[in-house]
PDB file of the backbone (N, CA, C, O) and the ligand in Angstrom, with CONECT records:
HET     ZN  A 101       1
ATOM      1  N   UNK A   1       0.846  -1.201   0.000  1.00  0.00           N
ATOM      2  CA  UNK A   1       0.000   0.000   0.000  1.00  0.00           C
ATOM      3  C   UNK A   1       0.878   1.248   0.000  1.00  0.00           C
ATOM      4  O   UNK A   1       1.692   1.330   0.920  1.00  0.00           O
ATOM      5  N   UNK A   2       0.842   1.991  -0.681  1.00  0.00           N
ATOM      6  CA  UNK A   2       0.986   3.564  -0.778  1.00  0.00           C
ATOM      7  C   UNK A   2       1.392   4.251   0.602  1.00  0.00           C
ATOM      8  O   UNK A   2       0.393   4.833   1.024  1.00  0.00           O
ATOM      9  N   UNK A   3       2.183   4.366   1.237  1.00  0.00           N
ATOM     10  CA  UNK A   3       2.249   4.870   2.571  1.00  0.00           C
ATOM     11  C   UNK A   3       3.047   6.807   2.352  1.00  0.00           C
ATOM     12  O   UNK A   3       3.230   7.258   1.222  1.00  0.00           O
ATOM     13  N   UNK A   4       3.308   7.430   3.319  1.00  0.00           N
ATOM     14  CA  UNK A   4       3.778   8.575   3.523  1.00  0.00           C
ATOM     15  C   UNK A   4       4.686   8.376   3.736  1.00  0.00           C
ATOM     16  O   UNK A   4       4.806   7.358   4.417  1.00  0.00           O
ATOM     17  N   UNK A   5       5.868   9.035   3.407  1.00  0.00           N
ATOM     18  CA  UNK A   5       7.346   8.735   3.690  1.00  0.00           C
ATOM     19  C   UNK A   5       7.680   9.494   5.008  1.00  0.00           C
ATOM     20  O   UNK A   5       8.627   9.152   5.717  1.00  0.00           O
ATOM     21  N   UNK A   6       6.844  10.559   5.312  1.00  0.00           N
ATOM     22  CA  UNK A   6       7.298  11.695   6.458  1.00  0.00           C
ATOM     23  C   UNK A   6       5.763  11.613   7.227  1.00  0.00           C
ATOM     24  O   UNK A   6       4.688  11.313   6.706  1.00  0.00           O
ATOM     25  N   UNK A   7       6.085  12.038   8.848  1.00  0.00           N
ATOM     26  CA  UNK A   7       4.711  12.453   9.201  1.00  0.00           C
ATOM     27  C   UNK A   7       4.922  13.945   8.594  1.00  0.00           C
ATOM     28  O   UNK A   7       5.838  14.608   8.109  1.00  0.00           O
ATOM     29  N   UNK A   8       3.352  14.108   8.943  1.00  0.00           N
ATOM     30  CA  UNK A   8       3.342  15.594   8.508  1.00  0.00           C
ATOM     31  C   UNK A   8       3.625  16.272   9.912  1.00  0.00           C
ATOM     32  O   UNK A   8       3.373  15.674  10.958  1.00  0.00           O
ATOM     33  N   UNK A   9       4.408  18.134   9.874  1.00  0.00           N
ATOM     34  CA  UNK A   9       4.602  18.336  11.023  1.00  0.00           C
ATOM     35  C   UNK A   9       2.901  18.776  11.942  1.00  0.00           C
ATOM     36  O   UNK A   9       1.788  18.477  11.510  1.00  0.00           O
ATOM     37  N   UNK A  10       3.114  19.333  12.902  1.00  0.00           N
ATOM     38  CA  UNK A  10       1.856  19.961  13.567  1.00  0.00           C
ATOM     39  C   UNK A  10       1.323  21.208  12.748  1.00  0.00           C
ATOM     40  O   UNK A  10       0.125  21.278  12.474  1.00  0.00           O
ATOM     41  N   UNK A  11       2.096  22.062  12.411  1.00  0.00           N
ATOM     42  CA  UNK A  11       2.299  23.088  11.556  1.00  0.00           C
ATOM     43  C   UNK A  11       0.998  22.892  10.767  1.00  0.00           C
ATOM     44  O   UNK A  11      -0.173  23.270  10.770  1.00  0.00           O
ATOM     45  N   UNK A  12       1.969  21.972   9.983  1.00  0.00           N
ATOM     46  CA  UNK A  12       0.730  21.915   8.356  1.00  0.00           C
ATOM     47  C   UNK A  12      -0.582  20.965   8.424  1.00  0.00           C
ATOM     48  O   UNK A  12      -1.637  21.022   7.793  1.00  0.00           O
ATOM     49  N   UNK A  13       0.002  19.824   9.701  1.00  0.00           N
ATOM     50  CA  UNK A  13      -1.391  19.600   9.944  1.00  0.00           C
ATOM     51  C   UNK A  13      -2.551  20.417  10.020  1.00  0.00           C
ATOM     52  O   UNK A  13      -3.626  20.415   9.420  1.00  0.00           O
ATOM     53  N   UNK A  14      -1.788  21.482  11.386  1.00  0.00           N
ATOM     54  CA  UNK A  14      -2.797  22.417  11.549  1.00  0.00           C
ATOM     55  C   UNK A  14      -3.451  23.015  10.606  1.00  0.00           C
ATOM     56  O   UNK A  14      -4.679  23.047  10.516  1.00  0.00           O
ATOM     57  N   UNK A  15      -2.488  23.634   9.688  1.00  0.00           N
ATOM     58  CA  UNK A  15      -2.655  24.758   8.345  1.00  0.00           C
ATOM     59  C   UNK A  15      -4.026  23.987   7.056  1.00  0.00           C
ATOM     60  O   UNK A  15      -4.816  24.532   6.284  1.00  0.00           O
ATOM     61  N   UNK A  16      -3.765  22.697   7.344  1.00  0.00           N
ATOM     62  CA  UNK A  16      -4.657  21.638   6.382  1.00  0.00           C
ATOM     63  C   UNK A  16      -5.918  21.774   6.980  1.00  0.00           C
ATOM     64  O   UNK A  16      -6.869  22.173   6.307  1.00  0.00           O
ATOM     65  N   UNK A  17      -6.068  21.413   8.481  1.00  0.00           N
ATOM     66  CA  UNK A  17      -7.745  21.253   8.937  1.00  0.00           C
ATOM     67  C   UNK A  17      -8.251  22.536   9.040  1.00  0.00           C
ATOM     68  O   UNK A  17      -9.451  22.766   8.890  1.00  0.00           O
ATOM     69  N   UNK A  18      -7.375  23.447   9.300  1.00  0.00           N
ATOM     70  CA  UNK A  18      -8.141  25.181   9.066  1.00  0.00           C
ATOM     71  C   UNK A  18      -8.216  25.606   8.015  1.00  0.00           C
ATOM     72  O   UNK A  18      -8.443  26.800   7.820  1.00  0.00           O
ATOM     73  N   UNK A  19      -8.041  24.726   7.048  1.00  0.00           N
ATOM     74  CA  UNK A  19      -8.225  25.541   5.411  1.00  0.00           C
ATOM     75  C   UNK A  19      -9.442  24.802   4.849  1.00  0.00           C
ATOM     76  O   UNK A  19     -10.290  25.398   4.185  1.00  0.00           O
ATOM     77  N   UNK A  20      -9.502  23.747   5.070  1.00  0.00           N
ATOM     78  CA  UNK A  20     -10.738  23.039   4.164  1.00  0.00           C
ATOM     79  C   UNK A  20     -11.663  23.578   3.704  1.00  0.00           C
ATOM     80  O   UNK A  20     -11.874  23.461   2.497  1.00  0.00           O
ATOM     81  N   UNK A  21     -12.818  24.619   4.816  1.00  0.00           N
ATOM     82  CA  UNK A  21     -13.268  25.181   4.819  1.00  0.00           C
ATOM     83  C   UNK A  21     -13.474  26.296   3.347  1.00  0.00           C
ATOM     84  O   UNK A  21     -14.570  26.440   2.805  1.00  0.00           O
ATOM     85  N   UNK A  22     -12.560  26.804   3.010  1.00  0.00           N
ATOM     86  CA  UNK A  22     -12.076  27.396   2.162  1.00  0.00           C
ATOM     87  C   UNK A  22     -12.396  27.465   0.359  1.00  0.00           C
ATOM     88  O   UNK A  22     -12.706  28.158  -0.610  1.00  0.00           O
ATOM     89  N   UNK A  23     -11.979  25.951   0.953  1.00  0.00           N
ATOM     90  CA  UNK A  23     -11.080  25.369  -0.328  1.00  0.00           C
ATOM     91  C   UNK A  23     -12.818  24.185  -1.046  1.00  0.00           C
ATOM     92  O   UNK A  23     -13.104  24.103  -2.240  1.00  0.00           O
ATOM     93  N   UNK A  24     -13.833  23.297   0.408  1.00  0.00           N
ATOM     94  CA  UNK A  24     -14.471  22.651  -0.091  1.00  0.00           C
ATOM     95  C   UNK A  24     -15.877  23.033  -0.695  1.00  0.00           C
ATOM     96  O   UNK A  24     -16.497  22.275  -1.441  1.00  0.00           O
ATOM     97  N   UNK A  25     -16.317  24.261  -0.309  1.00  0.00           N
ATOM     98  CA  UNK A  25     -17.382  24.253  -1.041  1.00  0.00           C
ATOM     99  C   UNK A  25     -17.787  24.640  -1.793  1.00  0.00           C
ATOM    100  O   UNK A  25     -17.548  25.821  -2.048  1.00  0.00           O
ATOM    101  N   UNK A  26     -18.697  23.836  -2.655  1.00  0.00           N
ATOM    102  CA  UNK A  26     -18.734  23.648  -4.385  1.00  0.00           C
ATOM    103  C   UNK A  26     -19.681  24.672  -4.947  1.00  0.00           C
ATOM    104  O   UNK A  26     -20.460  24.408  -5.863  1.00  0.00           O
ATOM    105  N   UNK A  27     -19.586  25.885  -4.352  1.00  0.00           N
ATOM    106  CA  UNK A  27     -20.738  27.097  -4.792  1.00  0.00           C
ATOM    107  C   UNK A  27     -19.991  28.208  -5.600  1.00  0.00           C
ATOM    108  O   UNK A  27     -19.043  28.964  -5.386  1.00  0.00           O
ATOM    109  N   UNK A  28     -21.144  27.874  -6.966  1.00  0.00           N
ATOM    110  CA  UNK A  28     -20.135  28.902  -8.248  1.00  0.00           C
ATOM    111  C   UNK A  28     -21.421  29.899  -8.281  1.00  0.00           C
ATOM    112  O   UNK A  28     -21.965  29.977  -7.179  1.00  0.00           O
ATOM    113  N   UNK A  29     -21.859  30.467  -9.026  1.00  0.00           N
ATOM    114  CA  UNK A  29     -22.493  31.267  -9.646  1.00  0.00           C
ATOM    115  C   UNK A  29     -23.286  31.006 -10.735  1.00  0.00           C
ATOM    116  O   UNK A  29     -22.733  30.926 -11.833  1.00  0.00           O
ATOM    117  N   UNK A  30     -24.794  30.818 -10.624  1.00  0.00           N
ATOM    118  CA  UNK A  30     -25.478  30.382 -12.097  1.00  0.00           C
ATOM    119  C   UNK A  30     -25.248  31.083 -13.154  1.00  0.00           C
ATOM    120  O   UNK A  30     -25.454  32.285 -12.988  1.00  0.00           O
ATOM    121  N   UNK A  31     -24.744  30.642 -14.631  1.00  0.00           N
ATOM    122  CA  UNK A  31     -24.475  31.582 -15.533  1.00  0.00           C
ATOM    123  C   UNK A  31     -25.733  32.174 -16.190  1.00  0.00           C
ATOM    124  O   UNK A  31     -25.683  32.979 -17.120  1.00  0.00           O
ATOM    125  N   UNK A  32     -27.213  31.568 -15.460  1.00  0.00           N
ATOM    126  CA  UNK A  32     -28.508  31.884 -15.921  1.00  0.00           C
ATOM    127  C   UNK A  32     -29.103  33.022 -15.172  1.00  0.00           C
ATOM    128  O   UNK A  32     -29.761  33.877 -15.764  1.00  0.00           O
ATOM    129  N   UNK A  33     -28.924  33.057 -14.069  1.00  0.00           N
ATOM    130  CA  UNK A  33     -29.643  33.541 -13.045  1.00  0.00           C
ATOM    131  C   UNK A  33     -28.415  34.329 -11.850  1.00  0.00           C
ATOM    132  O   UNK A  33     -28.587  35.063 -10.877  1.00  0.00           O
ATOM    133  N   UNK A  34     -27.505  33.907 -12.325  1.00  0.00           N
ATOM    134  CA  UNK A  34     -26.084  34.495 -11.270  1.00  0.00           C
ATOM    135  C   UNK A  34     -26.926  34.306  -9.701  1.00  0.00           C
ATOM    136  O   UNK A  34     -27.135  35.411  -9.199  1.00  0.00           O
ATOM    137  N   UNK A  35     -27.354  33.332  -8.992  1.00  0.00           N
ATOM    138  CA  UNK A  35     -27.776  32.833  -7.999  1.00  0.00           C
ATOM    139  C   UNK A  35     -26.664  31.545  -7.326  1.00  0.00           C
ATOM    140  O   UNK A  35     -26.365  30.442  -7.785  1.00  0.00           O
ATOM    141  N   UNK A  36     -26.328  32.107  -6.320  1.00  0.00           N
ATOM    142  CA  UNK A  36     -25.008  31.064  -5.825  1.00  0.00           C
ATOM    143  C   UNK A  36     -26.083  29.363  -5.946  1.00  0.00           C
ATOM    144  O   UNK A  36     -27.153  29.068  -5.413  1.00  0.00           O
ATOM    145  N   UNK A  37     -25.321  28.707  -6.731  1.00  0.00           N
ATOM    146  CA  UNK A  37     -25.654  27.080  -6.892  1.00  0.00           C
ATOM    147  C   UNK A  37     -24.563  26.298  -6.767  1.00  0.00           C
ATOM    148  O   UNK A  37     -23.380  26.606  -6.916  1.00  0.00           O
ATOM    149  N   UNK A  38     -25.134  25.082  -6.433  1.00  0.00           N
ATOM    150  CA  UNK A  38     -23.882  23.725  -6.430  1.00  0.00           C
ATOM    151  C   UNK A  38     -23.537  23.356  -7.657  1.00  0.00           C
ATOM    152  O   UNK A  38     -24.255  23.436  -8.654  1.00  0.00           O
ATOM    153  N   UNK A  39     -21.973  22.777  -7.579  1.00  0.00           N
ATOM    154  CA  UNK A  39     -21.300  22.774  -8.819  1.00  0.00           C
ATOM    155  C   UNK A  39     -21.959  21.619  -9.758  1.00  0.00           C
ATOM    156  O   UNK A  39     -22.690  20.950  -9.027  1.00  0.00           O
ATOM    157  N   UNK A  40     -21.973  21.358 -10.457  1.00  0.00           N
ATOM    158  CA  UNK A  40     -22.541  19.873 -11.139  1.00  0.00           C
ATOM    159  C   UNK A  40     -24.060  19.640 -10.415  1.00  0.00           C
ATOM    160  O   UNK A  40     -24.598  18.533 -10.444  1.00  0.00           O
ATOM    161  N   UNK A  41     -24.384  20.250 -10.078  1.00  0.00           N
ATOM    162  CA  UNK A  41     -25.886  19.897  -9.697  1.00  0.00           C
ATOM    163  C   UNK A  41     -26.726  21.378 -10.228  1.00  0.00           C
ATOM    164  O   UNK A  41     -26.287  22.522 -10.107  1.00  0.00           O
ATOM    165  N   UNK A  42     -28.053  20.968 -10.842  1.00  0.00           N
ATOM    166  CA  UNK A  42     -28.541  22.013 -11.135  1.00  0.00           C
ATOM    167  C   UNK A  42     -29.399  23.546  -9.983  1.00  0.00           C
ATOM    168  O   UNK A  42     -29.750  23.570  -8.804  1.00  0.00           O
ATOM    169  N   UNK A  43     -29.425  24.322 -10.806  1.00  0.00           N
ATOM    170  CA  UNK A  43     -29.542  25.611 -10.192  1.00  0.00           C
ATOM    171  C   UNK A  43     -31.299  25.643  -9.683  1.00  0.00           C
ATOM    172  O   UNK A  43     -32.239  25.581 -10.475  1.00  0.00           O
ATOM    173  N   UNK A  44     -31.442  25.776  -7.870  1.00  0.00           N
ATOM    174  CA  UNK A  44     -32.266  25.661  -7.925  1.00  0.00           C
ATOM    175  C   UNK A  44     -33.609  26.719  -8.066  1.00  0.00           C
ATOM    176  O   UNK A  44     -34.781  26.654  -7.696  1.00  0.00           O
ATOM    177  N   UNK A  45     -32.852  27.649  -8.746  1.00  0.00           N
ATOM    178  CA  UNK A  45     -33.294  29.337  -8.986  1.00  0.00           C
ATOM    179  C   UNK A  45     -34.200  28.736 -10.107  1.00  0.00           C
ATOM    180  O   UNK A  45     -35.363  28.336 -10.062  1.00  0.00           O
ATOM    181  N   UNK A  46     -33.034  28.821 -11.424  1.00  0.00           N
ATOM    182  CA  UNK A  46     -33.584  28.756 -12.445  1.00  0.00           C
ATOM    183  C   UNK A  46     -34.147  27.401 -13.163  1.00  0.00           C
ATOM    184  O   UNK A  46     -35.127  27.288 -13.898  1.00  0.00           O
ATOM    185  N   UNK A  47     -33.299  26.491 -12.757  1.00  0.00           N
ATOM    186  CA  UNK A  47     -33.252  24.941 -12.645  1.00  0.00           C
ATOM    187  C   UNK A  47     -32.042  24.391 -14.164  1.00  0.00           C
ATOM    188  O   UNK A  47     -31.995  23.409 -14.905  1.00  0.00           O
ATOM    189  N   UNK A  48     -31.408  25.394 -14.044  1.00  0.00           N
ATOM    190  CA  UNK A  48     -30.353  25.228 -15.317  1.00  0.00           C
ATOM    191  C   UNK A  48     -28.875  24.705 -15.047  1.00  0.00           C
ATOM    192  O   UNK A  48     -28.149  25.169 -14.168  1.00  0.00           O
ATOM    193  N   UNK A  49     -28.480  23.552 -16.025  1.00  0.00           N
ATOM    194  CA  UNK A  49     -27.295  22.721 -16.045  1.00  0.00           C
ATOM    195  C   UNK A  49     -26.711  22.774 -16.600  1.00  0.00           C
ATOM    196  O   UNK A  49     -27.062  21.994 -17.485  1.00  0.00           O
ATOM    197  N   UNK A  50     -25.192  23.516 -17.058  1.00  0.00           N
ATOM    198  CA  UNK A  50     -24.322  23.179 -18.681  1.00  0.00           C
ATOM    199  C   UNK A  50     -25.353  23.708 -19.531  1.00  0.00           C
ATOM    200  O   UNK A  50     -25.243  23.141 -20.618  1.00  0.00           O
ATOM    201  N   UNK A  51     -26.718  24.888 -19.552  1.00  0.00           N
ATOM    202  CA  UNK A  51     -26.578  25.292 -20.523  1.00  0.00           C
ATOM    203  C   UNK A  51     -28.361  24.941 -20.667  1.00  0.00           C
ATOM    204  O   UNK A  51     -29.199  25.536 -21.345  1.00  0.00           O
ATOM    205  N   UNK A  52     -28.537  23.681 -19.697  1.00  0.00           N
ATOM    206  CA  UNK A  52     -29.809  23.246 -20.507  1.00  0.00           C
ATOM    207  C   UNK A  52     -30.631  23.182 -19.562  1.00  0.00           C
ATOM    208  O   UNK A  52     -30.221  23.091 -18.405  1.00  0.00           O
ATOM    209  N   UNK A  53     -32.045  23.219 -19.875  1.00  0.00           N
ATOM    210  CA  UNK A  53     -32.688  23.194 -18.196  1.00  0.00           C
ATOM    211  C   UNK A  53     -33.173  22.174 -18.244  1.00  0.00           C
ATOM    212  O   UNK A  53     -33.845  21.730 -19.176  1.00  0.00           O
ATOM    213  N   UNK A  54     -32.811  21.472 -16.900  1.00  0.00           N
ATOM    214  CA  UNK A  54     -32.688  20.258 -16.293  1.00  0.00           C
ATOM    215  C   UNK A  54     -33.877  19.917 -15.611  1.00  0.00           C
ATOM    216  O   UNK A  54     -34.516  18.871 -15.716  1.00  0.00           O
ATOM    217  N   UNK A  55     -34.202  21.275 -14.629  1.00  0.00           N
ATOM    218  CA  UNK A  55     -35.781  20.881 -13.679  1.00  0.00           C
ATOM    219  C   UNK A  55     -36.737  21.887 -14.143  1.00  0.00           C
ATOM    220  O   UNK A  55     -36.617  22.661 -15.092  1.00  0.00           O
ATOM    221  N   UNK A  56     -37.590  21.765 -13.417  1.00  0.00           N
ATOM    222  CA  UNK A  56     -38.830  22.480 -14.352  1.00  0.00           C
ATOM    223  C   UNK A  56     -39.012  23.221 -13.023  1.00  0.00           C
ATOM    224  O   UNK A  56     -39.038  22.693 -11.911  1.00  0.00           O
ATOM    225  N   UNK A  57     -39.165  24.872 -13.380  1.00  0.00           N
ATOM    226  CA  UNK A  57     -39.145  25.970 -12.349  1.00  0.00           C
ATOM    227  C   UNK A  57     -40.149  26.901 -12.516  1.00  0.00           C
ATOM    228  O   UNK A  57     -39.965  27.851 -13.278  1.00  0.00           O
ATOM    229  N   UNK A  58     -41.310  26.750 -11.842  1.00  0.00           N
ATOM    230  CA  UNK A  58     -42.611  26.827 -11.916  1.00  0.00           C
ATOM    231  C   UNK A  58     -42.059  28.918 -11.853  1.00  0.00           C
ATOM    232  O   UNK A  58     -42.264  29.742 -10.963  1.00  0.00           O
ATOM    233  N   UNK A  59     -41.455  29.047 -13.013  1.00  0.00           N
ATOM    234  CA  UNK A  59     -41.020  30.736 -13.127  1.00  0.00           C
ATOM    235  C   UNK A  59     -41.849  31.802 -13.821  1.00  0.00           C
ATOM    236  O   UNK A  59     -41.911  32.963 -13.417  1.00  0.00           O
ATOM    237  N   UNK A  60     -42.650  31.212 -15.171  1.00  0.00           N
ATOM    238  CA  UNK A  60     -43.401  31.440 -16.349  1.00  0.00           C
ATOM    239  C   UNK A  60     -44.867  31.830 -16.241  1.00  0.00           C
ATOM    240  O   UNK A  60     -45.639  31.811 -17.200  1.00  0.00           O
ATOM    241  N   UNK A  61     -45.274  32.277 -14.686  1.00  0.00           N
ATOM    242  CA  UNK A  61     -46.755  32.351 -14.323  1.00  0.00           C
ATOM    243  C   UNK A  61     -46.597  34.348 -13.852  1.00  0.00           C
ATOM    244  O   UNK A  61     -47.585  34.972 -13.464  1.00  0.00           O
TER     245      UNK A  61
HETATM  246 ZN    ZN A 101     -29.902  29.670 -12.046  1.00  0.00          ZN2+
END
């Protein structure tokens, strides 16, 4: 199995579990509706995916 050659120090341990935060969540901007959405999952504003609409968004009344 694949092992680590070094521990990691405390340092960057530390520097790693206080960054995640940061770095994990998957919220871009709809290019339809510019409404913060999840990445690869559709927008639940407009209901638009890559371009195409995916869910049906009772918007048109
Ligand atoms: Zn949208």
């Amino acid at each position: 199995m694949a092992h680590p050659k070094r521990k990691w120090s405390k340092a960057r341990t530390g520097s790693h579990k206080s960054n995640w935060k940061l770095i994990m969540p998957n919220f871009v901007e709809c290019p339809q509706c510019h409404a913060k959405m999840l990445r690869r999952v559709a927008c639940k504003n407009c209901g638009y995916l890559d371009g195409k609409q995916v869910l049906k968004v009772g918007e048109e009344i």
